[in-house]
C-alpha positions in Angstrom: 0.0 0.0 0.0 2.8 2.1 -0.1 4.7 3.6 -3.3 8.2 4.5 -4.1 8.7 8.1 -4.8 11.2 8.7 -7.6 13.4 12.0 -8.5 10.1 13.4 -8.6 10.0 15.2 -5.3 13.1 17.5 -6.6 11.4 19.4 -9.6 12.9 22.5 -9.8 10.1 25.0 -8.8 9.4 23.4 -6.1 13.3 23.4 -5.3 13.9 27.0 -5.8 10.5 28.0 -3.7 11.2 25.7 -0.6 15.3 27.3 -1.0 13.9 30.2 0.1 13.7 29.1 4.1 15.6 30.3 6.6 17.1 28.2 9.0 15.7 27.8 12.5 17.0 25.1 15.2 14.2 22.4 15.8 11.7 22.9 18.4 12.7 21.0 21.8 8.5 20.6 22.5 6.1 21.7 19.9 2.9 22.5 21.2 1.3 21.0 17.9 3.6 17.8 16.0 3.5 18.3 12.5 4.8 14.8 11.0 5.5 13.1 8.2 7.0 9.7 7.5 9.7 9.3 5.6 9.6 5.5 4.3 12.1 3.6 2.7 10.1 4.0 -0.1 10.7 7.5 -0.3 14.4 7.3 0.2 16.4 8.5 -2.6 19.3 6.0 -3.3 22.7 6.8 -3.0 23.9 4.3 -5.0 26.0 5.7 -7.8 25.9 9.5 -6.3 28.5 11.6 -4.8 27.9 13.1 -1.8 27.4 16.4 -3.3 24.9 15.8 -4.7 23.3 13.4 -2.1 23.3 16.6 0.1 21.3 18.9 -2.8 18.8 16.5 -2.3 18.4 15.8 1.2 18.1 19.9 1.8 15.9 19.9 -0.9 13.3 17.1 1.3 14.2 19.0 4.4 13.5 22.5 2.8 10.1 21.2 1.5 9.0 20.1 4.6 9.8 23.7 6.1 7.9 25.6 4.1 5.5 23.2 3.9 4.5 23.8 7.5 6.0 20.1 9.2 8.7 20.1 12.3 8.9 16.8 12.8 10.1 13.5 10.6 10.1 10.0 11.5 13.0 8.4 9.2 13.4 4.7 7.8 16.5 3.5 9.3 15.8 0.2 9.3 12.9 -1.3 7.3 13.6 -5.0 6.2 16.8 -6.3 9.3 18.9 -3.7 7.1 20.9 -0.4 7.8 20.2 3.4 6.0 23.2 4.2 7.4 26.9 2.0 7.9 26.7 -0.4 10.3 28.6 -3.3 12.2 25.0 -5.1 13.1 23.2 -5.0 9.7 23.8 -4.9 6.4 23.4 -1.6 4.2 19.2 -1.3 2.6 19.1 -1.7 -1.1 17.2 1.0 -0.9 19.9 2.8 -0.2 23.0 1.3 -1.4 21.1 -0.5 -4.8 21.4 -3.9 -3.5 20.9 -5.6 0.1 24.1 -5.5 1.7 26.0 -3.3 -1.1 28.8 -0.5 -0.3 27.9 3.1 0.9 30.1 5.9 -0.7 29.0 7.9 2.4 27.1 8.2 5.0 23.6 9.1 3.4 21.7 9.6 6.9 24.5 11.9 8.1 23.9 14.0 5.5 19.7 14.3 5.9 20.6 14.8 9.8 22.4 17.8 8.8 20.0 19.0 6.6 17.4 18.3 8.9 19.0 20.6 11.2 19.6 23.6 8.7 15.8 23.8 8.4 14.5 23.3 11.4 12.9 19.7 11.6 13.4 16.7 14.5 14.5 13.8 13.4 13.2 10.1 14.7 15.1 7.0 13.8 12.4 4.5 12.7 12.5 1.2 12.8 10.9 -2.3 12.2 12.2 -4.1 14.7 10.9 -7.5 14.1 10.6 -8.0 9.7 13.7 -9.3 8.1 12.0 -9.5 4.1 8.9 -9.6 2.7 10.3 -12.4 0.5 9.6 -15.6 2.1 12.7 -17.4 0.4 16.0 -17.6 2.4 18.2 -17.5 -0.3 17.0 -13.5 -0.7 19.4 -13.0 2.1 22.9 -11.6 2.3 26.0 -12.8 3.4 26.7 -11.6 6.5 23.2 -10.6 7.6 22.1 -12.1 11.3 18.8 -14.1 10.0 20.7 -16.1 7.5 23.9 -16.7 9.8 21.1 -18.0 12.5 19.1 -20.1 9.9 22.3 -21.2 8.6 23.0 -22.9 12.0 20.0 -24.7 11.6 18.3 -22.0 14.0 18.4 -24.0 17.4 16.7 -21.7 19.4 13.3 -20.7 17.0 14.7 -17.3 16.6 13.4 -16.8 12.4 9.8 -17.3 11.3 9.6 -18.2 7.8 6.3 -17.6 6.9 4.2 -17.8 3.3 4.2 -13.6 3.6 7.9 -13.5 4.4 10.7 -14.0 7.1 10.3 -12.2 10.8 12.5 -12.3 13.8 10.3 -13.8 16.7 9.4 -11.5 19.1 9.1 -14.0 21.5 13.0 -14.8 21.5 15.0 -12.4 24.1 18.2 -13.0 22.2 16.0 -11.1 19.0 15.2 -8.2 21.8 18.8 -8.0 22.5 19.9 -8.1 18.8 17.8 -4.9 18.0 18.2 -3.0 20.7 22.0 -2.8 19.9 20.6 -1.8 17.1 18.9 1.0 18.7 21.7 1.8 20.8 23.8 2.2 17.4 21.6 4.5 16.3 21.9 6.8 19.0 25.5 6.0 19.9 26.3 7.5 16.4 23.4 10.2 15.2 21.9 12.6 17.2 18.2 12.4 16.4 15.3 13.3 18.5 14.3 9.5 19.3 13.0 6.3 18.0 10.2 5.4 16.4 8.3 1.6 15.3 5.3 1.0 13.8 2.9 -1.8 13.7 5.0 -4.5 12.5 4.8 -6.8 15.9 3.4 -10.2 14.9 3.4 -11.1 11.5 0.2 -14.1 11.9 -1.6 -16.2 14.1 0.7 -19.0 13.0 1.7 -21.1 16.6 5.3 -22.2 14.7 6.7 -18.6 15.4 7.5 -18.8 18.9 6.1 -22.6 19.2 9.7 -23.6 21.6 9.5 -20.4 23.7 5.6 -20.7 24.5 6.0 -24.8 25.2 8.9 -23.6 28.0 6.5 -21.0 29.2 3.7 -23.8 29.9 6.4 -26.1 30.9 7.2 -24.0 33.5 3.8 -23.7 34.5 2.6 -20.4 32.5 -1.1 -20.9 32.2 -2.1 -17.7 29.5 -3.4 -18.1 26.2 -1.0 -18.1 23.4 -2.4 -14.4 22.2 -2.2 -12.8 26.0 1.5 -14.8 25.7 2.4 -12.9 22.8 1.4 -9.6 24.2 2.9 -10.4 27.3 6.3 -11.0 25.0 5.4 -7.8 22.9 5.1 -5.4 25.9 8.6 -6.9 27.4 10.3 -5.9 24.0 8.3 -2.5 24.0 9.9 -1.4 27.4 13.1 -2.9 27.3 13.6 -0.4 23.9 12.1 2.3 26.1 14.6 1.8 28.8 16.9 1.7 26.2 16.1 4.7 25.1 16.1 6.4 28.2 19.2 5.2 29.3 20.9 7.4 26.3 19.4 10.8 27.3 16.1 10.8 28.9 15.1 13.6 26.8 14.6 11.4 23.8 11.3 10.2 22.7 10.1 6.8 22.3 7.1 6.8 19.9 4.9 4.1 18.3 2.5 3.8 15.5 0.5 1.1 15.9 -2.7 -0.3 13.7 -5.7 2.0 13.7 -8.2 -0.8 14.1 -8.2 -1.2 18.1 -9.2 -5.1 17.6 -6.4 -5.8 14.7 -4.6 -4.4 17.5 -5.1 -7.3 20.1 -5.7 -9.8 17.4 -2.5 -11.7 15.2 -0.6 -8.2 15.9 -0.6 -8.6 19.9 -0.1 -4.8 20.2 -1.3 -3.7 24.0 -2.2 -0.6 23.1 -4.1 0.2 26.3 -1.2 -0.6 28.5 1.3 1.7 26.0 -1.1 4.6 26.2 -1.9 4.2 30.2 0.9 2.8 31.9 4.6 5.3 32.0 7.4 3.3 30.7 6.1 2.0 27.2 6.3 5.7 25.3 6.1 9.1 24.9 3.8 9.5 21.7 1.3 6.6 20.1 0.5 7.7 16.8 -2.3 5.2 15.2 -2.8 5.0 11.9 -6.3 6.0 11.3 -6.0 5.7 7.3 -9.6 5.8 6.6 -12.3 7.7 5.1 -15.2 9.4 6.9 -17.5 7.1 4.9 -16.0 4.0 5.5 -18.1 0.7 5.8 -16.1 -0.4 8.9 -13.4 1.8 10.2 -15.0 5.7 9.6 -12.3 7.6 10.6 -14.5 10.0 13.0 -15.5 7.1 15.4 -11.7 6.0 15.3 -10.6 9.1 16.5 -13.0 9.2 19.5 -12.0 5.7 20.6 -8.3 6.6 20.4 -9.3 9.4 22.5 -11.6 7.8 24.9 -8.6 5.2 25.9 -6.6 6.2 29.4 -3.8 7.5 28.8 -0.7 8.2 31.2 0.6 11.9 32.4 2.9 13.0 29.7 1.6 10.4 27.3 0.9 12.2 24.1 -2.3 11.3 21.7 -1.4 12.1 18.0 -3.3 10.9 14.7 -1.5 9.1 12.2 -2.8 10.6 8.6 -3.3 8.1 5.5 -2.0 11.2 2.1 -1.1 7.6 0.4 -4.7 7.0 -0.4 -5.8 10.9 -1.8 -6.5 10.0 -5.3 -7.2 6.2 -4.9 -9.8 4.0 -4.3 -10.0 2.0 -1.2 -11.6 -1.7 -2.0 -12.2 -2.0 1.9 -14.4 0.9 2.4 -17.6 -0.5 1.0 -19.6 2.4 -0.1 -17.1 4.6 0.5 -14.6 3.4 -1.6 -14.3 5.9 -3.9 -14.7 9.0 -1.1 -10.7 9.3 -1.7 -11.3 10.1 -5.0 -14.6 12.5 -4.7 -13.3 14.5 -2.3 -10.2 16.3 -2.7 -10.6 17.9 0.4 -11.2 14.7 2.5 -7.4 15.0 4.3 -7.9 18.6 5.4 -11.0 18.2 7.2 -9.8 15.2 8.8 -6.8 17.3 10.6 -9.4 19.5 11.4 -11.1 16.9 13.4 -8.2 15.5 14.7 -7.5 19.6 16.1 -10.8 19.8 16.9 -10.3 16.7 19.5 -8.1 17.8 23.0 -7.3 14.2 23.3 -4.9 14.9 20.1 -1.6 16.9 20.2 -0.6 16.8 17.0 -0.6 14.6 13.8 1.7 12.8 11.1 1.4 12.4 7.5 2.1 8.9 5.8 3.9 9.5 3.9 6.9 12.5 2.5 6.3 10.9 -1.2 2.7 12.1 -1.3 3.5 15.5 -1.0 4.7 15.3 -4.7 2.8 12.4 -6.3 0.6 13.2 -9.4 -3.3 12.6 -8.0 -2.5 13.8 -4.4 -2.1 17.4 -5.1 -5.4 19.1 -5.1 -6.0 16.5 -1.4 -2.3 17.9 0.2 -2.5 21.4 -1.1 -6.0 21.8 1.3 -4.3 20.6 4.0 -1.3 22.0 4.0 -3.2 25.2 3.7 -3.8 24.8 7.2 -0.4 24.4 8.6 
């Protein structure tokens, strides 16, 4: 559901007019977050550029998103068990570097940090902590990379689900938790962004082979929950171990997730404890759900989402903000029923829904998914209203 923005987000008009900012350090605390998520999709490789060059383009992203009214991005670092940005633990994105585990000239997230800065915008490190490839076959992966030196040794422990919709580290394995949090730790040992970001990539399925050894010691040791509550259980262990993690490094930093809209996809085959992350301190700082659907939607309308987000406990200093779908302006969306084509009717459909989302206390901000949309041919009329309010 997401796209790959090409050199089209540097046409020159738009290059010269966003050139025209001047620089401000970021905001330590904005009252409202103005986000947008920059995916791996939207990366633009480095492969084959010099860093010159590289940097033209990473002021030109930063400089859009100034004028354009954001303050905050949360970056791909690492989408797939792979790197934006040299590393000892994981091999280089093709994304970045043109192929899985190729050479970097430079450091390519060095250079959008200092951009970044220039024009005023935070910077979040996101990750997926727990998807290795969406292609199911083993081969697909690198020399060097941890999954296939683990299924290479025949995988004793259970650490690698390989699944019909790809390969996933378990999350029920500690040694996996340990694995990417020195991954996290990495990232902020080497780049100073404001924090650290996942999404909703937690349990890939219902399938019992993931974490079948760790959940037979659990009832071998007596553990009487279900399998699901398990999960969660295992889930929320991960959760604040990266936000202790975190904290460790600078207290300051924010730990921020995005998790499903859908409250029930939520506790189903995901096992993300939503409730617990939004009421209880030490899970994070922002939850930002995804509530990527239309007004009239069949199922999911986005106006009752936003109440139940808001309705939900939440702890002291736990901040509320509304995850924005700009990938479907333009589009139809098949699971909408009668509303399918709303994303196509109404152009202003994005703006109003940041109004609502302002118009709710519970809500302190919002991001946009994603940075490519800004640019894309069929979005425009939908992003120019709402960036008309920013």
């Amino acid at each position: 559901m997401k796209h790959r923005l090409f050199a089209l987000f540097f046409i020159i008009p738009l290059l010269l007019s966003a050139c025209q900012a001047s620089p401000r350090e970021p905001d330590e605390a904005p009252e409202e977050i103005r986000a947008v998520w920059i995916s791996c999709f939207d990366w633009e490789s480095a492969a084959g550029k010099t860093e010159t060059a590289y940097r033209a383009l990473t002021d030109a992203t930063f400089s859009l998103l100034r004028t354009s009214g954001f303050n905050t991005a949360f970056v791909h670092l690492r989408a797939f068990s792979d790197a934006f940005y040299p590393s000892k633990l994981f091999p280089a994105s093709a994304y970045i570097a043109g192929e899985r585990g190729g050479a970097l000239a430079f450091d390519p997230f060095a250079l959008m940090l200092e951009s970044a800065k220039t024009y005023g915008i935070a910077v979040h490190g996101w990750i997926n902590p727990f998807r290795i490839s969406n292609d199911p076959d083993p081969s697909a992966l690198c020399d060097g990379e941890p999954a296939k030196d683990i299924l290479a040794a025949g995988d004793p422990d259970g650490r690698i689900a390989v699944l019909d919709n790809g390969i996933y580290y378990n999350p029920a394995a500690p040694e996996n938790h340990a694995l990417i949090l020195a991954g996290v730790k990495e990232i902020l040992t080497n780049y100073d962004v404001a924090g650290i970001h996942i999404d909703d990539y937690f349990y890939p399925s219902d399938d019992p082979a993931i974490d079948r050894a760790q959940y037979a010691a659990y009832t071998a040791a007596g553990g009487d929950l279900p399998l699901r509550d398990w999960r969660m259980q295992a889930v929320n262990t991960f959760v604040a171990a990266l936000y202790d993690t975190v904290k460790a490094q600078d207290p300051a930093l924010t730990v921020s997730i995005s998790p499903a809209g859908s409250l029930e996809n939520n506790r189903g085959s995901i096992c993300a404890d939503v409730e617990t992350w939004l009421s209880t301190p030490g899970y994070a700082d922002w939850i930002l759900p995804q509530l990527y659907f239309g007004f009239a939607h069949d199922t999911l309308p986005f106006d009752a989402l936003l109440d139940q987000w808001a309705a939900l406990p939440r702890a002291d200093g736990v901040r509320l903000l509304c995850g924005l779908g700009a990938y479907k302006l333009g589009k139809a969306d098949p699971y909408a029923g009668e509303g399918k084509t709303e994303w196509i009717d109404d152009p202003g459909l994005l703006a109003r829904q940041l109004e609502a989302a302002r118009a709710n206390d519970a809500y302190s901000g919002f991001a946009l998914f994603s940075f490519g949309d800004l640019l894309r041919d069929g979005a425009q009329a939908g992003v120019s209203e709402m960036l008309a309010l920013l």
